[in-house]
C-alpha positions in Angstrom: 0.0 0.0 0.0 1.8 3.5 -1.0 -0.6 5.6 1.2 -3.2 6.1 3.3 -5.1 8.3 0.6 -4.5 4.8 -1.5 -6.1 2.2 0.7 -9.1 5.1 1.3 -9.6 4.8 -2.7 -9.3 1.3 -2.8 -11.7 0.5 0.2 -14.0 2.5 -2.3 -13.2 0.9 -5.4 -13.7 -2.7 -3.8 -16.9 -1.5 -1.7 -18.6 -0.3 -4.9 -18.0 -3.8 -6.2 -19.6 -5.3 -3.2 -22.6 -3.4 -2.3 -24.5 -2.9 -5.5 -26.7 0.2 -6.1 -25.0 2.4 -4.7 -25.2 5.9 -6.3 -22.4 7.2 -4.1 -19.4 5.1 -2.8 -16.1 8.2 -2.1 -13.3 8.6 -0.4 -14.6 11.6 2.2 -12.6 13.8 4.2 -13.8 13.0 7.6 -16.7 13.0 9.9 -20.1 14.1 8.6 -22.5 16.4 9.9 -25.7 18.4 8.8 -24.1 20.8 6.2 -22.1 17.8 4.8 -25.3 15.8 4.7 -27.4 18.2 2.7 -24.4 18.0 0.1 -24.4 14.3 -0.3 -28.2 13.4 0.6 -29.3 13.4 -3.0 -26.8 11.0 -4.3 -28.2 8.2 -1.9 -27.9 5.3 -0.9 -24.3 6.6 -0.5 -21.5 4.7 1.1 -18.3 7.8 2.3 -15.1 6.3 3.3 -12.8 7.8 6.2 -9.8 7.8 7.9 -10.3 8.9 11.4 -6.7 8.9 12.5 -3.6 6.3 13.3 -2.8 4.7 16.3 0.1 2.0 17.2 2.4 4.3 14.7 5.7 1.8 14.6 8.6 2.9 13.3 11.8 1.0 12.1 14.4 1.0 9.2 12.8 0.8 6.1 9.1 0.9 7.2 6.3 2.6 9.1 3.1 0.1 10.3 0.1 2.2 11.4 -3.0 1.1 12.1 -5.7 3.0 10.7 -9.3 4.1 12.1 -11.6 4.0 9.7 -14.9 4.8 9.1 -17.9 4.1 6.4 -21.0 6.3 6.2 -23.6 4.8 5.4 -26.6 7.4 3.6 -30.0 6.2 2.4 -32.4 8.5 1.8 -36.3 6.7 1.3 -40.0 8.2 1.8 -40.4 6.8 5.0 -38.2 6.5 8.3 -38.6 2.9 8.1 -37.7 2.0 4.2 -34.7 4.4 4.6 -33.6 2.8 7.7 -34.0 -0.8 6.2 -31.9 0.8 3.1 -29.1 1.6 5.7 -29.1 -2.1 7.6 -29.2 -4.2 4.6 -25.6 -2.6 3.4 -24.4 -2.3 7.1 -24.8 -5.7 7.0 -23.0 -5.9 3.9 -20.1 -4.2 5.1 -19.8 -5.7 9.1 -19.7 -9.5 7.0 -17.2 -8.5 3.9 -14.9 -5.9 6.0 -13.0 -8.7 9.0 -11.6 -11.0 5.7 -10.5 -7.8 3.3 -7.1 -6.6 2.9 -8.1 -3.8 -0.3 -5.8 -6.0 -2.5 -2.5 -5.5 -0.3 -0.5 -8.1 1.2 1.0 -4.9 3.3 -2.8 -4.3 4.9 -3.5 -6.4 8.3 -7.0 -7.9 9.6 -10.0 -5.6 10.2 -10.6 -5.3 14.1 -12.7 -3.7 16.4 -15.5 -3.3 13.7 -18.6 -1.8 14.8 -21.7 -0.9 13.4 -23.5 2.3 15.0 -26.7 4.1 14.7 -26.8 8.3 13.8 -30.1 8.6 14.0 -31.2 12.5 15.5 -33.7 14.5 14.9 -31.7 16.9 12.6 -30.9 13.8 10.1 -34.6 12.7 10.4 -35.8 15.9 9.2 -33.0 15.4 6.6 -35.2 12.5 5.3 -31.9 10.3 5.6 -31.0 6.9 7.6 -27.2 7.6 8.7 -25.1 4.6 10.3 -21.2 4.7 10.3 -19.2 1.2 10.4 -15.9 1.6 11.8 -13.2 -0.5 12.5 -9.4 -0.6 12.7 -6.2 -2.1 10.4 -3.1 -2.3 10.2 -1.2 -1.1 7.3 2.9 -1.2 6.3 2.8 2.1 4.9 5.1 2.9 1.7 8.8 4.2 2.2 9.2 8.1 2.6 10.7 8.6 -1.1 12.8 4.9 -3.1 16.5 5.8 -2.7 17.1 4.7 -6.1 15.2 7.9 -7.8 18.3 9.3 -6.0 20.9 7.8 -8.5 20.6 10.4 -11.1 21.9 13.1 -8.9 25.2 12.8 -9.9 26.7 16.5 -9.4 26.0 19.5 -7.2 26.7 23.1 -8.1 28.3 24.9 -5.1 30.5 28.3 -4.5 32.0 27.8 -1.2 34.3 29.9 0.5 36.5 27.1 1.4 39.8 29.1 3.2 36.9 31.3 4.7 39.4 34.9 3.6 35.4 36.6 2.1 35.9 35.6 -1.4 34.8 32.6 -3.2 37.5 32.0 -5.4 37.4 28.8 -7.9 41.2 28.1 -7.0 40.8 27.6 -3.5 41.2 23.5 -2.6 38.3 21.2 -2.1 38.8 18.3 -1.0 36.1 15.7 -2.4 34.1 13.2 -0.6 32.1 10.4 -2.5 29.5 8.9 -0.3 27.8 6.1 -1.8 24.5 5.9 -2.3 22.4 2.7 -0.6 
């Protein structure tokens, strides 16, 4: 997995595969309330995916392991409460039986754990004419190196004026003494 923003889009990819009929089914920037409902309520049933944060950051040479809190939104928008509502079990359901067994096509990402399944029902969202439920859980990911040394290979020369006997002057006569430092 290069990236958190990467496993966000592939959760998305593979959920739209999964659940079908979904109208919506995003990456999404974070948590959702009224003003970000009125922007996505139209596009229902709409599945947004999250990342809340990371815990359990471990570092060590060559690689960082995070794991990752993530959330799934879960918008259905019906005539009635009830319809809606049912709208919004049937693909929490979905997701609490498909999310524990899938690593988002990397061998880098770890087992789902913690999932939960949780109600956002309020009178603000009811008036909305939405069912809202969030499924979250947590996973482990070996996140991609900071930058791959070998992009570094084509540096091969560095343009420098140095004042090397430190008199004020850069002069292109004044010794340098050259260190090669290989590259790993």
């Amino acid at each position: 997995m290069a990236s958190i923003a990467s496993m966000r889009r592939a959760i998305a990819a593979q959920l739209k595969v999964v659940v079908p009929g979904l109208r919506t089914c995003e990456p999404h920037q974070g948590r959702i309330d009224a003003a970000e409902l009125k922007r996505v309520w139209q596009a229902t049933p709409a599945v947004l995916i999250a990342c809340l944060g990371a815990n359990k950051v471990q570092v060590s040479p060559g690689t960082v392991r995070a794991t990752l809190r993530w959330v799934a939104f879960i918008v259905c928008q019906a005539p009635t409460g009830e319809s809606r509502d049912d709208a919004a079990l049937v693909i929490a359901d979905v997701l609490l039986r498909m999310i524990p067994e899938e690593r988002w096509g990397s061998d880098e990402v770890g087992r789902a754990e913690q999932l939960r399944a949780e109600n956002l029902y309020s009178g603000t969202v009811d008036r909305m004419g939405v069912s809202l439920w969030s499924v979250t859980w947590v996973q482990s990911v070996e996140l991609a190196p900071m930058f791959d040394a070998t992009l570094l290979s084509d540096f091969n020369h560095l343009h420098a004026e140095l004042d090397v006997d430190r008199d004020g002057t850069i002069d292109p006569a004044d010794p340098v003494a050259v260190l090669e430092v290989p590259i790993p």
